[in-house]
N, C-alpha and C positions, 0 to 999 in steps of 0.2 A: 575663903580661898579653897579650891579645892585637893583634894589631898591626891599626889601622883605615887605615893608610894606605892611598890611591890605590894600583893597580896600576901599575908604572912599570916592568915588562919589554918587550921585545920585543913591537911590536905593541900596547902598552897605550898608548893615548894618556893623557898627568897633565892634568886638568881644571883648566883656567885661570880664576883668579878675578881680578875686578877690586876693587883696595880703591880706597874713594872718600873722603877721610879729608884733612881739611886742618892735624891734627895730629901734628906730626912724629914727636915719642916714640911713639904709639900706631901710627902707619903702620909705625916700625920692629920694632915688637913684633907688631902683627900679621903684616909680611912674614918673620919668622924664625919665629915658628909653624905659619904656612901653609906654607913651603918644607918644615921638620921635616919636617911630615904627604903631603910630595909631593907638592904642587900647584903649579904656576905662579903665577906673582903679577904681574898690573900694576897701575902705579899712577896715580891720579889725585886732585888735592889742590883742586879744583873742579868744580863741577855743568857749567859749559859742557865743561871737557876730559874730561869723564867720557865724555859725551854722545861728543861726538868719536874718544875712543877706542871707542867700542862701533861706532859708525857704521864705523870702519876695520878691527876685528877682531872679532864679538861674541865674548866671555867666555862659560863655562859657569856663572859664576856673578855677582854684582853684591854686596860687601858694600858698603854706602852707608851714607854719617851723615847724621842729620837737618839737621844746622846746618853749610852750608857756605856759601864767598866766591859770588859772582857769581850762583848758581842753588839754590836749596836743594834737599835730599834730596827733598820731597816734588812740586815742581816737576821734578826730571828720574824720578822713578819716573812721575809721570802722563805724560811726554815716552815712555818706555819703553814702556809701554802703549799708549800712540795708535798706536805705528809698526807693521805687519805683521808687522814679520821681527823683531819685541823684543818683541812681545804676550805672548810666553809663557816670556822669559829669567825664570830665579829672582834673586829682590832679597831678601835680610835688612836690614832698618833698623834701622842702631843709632843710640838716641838718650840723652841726658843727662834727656832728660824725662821724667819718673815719671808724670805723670796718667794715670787708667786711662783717660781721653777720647782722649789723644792716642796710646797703643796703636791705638786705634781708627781712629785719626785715618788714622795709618801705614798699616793693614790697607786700609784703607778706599779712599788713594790708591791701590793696586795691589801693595806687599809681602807678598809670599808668607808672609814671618814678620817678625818683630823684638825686637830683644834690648838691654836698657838697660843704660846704662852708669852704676858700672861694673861689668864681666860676668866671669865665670869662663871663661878659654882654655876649658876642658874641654868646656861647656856651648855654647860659640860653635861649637868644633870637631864638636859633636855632631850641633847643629841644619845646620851644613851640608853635613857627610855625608850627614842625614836626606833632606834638598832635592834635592840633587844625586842621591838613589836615589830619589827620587820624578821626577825631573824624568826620569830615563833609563829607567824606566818606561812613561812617559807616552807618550817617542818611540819605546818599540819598538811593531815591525806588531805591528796586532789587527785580525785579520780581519773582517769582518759589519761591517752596522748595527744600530745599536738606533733604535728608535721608539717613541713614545708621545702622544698627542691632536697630532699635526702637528707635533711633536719629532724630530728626524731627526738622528741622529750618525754619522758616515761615519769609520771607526773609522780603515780604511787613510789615508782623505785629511787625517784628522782636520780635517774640518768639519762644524759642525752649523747647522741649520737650523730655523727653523717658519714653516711656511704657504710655504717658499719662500724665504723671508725669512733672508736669510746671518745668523747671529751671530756675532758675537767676543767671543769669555773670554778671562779667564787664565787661564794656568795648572791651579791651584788650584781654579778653578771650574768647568775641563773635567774634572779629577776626578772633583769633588762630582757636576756632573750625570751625568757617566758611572757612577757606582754608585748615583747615584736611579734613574737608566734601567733600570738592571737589574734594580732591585726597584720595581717601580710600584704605587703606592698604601700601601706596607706605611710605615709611621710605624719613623723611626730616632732615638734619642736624639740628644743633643751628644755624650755620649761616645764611643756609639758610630759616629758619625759621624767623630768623630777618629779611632779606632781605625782606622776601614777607610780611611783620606781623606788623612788626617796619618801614621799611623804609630803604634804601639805602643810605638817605644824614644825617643819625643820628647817632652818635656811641652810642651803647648800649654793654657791657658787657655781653657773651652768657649764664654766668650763670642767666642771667634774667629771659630767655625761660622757667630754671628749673623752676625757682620759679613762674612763669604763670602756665606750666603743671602742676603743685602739683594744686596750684586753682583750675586749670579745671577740673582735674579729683574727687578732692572733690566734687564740683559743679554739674557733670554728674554720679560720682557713688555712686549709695543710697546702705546702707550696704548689699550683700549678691547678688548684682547685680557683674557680669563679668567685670572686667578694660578693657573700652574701649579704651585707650591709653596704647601702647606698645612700650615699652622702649628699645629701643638695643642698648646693650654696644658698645661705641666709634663709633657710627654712626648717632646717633637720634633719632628721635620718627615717630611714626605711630599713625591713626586710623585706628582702627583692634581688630578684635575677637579673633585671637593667643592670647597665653598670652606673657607674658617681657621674651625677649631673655637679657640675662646677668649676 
């Protein structure tokens, strides 16, 4: 079987997750798993100290529970994303809540993914490998900009822009627009939108996509400015000047 853990030689720095978990058993079962696999683990067993720990070391990763004491899961992930230097840390939410609303709900706050409980170690350890090679991705150099209708991604500074106009994404949604940019105009599935966006070896739900593009397009269109993301019924999306076929 092949072995996925973290590199943990010489020179490998082990990526530090923060569990945010106000359940003891589950906090101790995740910190003996995650160690297993060679990761660093701190812990936090409320929304305010979570906050606090991140503010004094950020983590390379954030596993956080929906229902916590003093600040809930989905109050410190929106806290996460307001700040500059945590815009674009990875968050998995795990929640005890089954609605397929409140998946959305989670996504929708600013969670890169989320995983209900209760969940299979295997599956938990999977998606956050998957994250964490998307996330170290993201921050190695890429040379050039891309551009399109007043779209400007500054690939080294990684900042983008339209008309001038700074934006801020997350994560997830600097991605997505980074491989719309690259193919402009051409219509991409949900599928294959995960495929190139999320990853191949992770199952992800395609209604996810929606709930990214709703982000993104929040994100890049300021009121009275053209939808630069075009939606066609039962096919997918585009970056594109058309407007929404559907």
């Amino acid at each position: 079987m092949p072995d996925h853990r973290p590199a943990t030689g010489p020179g490998a720095a082990r990526p530090t997750i923060l569990v945010v978990e106000d359940e003891a058993p589950l906090l101790t079962l995740l910190r003996y798993n995650l160690e297993k696999q060679g990761f660093r683990v701190e812990e936090a067993a409320d929304g305010q100290e979570a906050l606090l720990r991140i503010a004094e070391a950020r983590p390379d990763l954030v596993l956080l529970d929906w229902m916590l004491p003093t600040l809930s899961g989905l109050e410190v992930c929106r806290q996460i994303r307001r700040r500059p230097d945590t815009r674009d840390l990875p968050v998995i939410m795990l929640t005890a809540r089954t609605e397929s609303q409140d998946a959305v709900r989670a996504l929708d706050t600013g969670a890169d993914d989320h995983i209900g409980k209760p969940f299979v170690m295997e599956a938990l350890l999977a998606r956050i490998r998957a994250l964490l090679r998307r996330a170290a991705a993201s921050a190695a150099p890429r040379q050039g900009t891309l551009a399109f209708a007043g779209l400007v991604m500054d690939q080294d500074a990684r900042r983008v822009a339209r008309n001038g106009r700074p934006l801020h994404l997350g994560p997830t949604e600097y991605r997505l627009l980074e491989f719309l940019l690259r193919h402009p105009r051409r219509v991409f599935s949900r599928e294959q939108l995960l495929d190139a966006v999320w990853g191949r070896d992770i199952h992800v739900e395609p209604r996810t996509v929606d709930v990214h593009i709703r982000r993104l397009r929040r994100a890049i269109n300021a009121p009275g400015e053209p939808d630069l993301i075009r939606t066609v019924r039962s096919a997918g999306y585009a970056l594109d000047t058309e407007a929404a076929v559907g």
